[in-house]
C-alpha positions in Angstrom: 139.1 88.8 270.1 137.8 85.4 268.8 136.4 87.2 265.7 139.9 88.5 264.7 141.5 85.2 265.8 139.1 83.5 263.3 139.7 85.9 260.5 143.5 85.5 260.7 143.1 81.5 260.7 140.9 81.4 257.4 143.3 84.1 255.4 146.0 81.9 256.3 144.3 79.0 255.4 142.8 81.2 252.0 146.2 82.2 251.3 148.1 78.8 252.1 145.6 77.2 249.3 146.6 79.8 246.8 150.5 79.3 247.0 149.8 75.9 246.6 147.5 76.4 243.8 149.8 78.3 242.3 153.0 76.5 242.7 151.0 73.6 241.4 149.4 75.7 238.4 153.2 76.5 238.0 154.7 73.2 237.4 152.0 71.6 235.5 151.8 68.7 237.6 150.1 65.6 236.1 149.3 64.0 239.5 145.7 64.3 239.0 143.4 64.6 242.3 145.8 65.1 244.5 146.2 68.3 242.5 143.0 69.2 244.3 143.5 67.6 247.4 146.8 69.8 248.4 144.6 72.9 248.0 142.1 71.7 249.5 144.6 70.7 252.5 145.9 74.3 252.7 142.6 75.4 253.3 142.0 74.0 257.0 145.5 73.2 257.9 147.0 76.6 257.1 150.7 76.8 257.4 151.1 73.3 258.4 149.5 72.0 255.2 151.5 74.3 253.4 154.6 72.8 254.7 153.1 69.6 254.2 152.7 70.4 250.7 156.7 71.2 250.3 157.7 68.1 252.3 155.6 65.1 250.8 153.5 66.7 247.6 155.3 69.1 246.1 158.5 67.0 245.7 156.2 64.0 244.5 155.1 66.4 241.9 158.3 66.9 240.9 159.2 63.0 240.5 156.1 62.9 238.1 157.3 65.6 235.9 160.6 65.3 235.9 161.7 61.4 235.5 163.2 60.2 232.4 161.2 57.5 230.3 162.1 54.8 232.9 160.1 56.6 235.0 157.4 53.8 236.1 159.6 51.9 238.2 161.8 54.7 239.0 158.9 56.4 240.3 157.5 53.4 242.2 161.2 53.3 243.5 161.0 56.7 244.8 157.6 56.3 246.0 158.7 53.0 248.7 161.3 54.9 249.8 158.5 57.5 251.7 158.5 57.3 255.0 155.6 55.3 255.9 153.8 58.0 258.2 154.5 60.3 255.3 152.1 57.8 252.9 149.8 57.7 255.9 149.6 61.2 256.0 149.2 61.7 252.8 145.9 59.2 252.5 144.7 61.3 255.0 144.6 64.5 253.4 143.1 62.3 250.4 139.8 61.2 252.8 139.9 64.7 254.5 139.3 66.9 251.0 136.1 64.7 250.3 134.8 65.8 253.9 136.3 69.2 253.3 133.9 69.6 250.2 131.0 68.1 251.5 130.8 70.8 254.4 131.7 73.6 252.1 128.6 72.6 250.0 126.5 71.3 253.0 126.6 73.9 255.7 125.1 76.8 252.5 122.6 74.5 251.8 121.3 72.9 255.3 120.9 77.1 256.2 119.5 78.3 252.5 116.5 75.6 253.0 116.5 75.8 256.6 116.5 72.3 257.1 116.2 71.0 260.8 116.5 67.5 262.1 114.3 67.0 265.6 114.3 71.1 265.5 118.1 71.1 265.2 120.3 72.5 262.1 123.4 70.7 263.6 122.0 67.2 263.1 120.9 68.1 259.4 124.4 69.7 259.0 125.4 65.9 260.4 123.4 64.4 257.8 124.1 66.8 254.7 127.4 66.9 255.5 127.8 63.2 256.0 126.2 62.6 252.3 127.8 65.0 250.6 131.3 64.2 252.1 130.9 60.6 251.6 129.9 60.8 247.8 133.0 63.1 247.5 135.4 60.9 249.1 133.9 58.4 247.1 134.6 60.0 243.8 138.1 61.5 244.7 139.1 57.9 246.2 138.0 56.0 242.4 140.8 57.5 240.4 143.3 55.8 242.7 141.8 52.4 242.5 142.3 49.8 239.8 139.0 47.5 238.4 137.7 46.4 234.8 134.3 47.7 235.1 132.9 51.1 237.3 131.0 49.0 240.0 133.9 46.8 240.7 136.2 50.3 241.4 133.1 51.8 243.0 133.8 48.4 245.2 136.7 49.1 246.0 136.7 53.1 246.6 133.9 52.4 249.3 136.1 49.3 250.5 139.1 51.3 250.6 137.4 55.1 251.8 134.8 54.3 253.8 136.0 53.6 257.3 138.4 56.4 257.8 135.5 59.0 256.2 133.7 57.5 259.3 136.4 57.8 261.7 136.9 61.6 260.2 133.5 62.5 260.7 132.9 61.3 264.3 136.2 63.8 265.5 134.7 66.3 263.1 131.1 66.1 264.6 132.2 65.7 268.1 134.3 68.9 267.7 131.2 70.5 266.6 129.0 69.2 269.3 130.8 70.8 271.4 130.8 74.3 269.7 127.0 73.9 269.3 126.2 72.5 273.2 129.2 73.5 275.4 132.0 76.1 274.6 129.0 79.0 273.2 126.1 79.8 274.9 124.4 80.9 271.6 126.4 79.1 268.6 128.7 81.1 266.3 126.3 81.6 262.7 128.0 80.2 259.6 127.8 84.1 258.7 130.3 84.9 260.9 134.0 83.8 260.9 133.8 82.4 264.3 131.8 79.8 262.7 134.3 79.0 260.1 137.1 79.0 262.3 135.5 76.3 264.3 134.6 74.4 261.1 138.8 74.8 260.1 139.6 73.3 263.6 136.7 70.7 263.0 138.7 69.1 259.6 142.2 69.6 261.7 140.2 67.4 265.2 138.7 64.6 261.8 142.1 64.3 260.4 143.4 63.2 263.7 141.1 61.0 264.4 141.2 59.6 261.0 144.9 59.2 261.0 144.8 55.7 262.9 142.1 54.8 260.4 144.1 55.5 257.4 147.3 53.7 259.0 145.0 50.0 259.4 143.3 50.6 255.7 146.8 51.4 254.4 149.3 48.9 256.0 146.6 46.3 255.4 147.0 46.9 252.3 142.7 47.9 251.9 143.9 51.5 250.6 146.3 52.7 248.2 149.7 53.9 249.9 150.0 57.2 248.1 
């Protein structure tokens, strides 16, 4: 029963990347990573990021393409008048894609060099993960930050990313540690859906717990409000 449950979740978190893909292919949106991010977004949160797609991004993609050659200040206009838990939300899905990516890329290569920490793969999925995710936050977050030279916007994109990443990855690799020690008696294999089910509801249990995180950074005015 879990297996099919699992299969279900990731095509409707395959499929809910695709439409947006698609959609976003479709209108030949300009706003550069978050092009990727939406995807990306789709992929764990299924249905939910889909609609969160159509609420906040997709209509933000339309702003960009569509505003007459004012469109600077008209856009900033339209931008304040976001509902600030949409911005909030938003940033999250920004932090989350870096993570999402790094355990995409991590969990293949922590079990195709069958690397152990203390005897376990889960703490060198921790640490791969970790690395990876950070270095990809990192370089989605430096687009969106302003600087004259690439070490003062590196500053800044580690300023800016670095403590919701943390607070995404502690719900992320609690949520794990309890796959690994408590709900299985033999932990699912990352061959198996099961295990990427659990790694879906992983990123959904890291953007919750990042979502606080991305409120301080973003009303103190450390991040960007997207």
């Amino acid at each position: 029963m879990l297996s099919n449950i699992s299969t279900v979740a990731l095509l409707l978190g395959g499929l809910s990347a695709v439409i947006i893909g698609v959609d976003i292919y479709r209108l030949r949106s300009t706003h550069g990573i978050m092009n990727i991010v939406w995807p990306i977004t789709g992929l764990y949160l299924g249905p939910i990021g889909l609609w969160a797609y159509w609420k906040m991004g997709r209509s933000e993609q339309h702003v960009h393409n569509h505003s007459p050659s004012h469109s600077h200040s008209h856009d900033h206009h339209e931008h304040n008048k976001k509902p600030f838990w949409q911005s909030v939300f938003t940033s999250t899905t920004h932090c989350a894609a870096g993570c999402a990516v790094g355990d995409l890329i991590g969990v293949p290569i922590v079990v195709g060099f069958g690397l152990t920490i203390i005897g376990s793969r889960l703490f060198a999925d921790y640490a791969v993960e970790f690395t990876l995710a950070y270095l990809f936050g990192l370089s989605f977050q430096l687009p969106m930050v302003t600087g004259t030279t690439l070490k003062e916007r590196l500053y800044h994109a580690i300023k800016a990313d670095t403590f919701s990443l943390v607070a995404y990855e502690v719900g992320m690799f609690t949520w794990m540690a309890l796959v690994h020690f408590v709900f299985f008696t033999h932990p699912p294999e990352p061959t198996t859906p099961t295990f990427w089910f659990m790694m879906q509801i992983a990123l959904i249990v890291g953007f919750i717990t990042s979502y606080p995180a991305n409120w301080w950074v973003v009303q103190k005015g450390i991040k960007h409000q997207m």
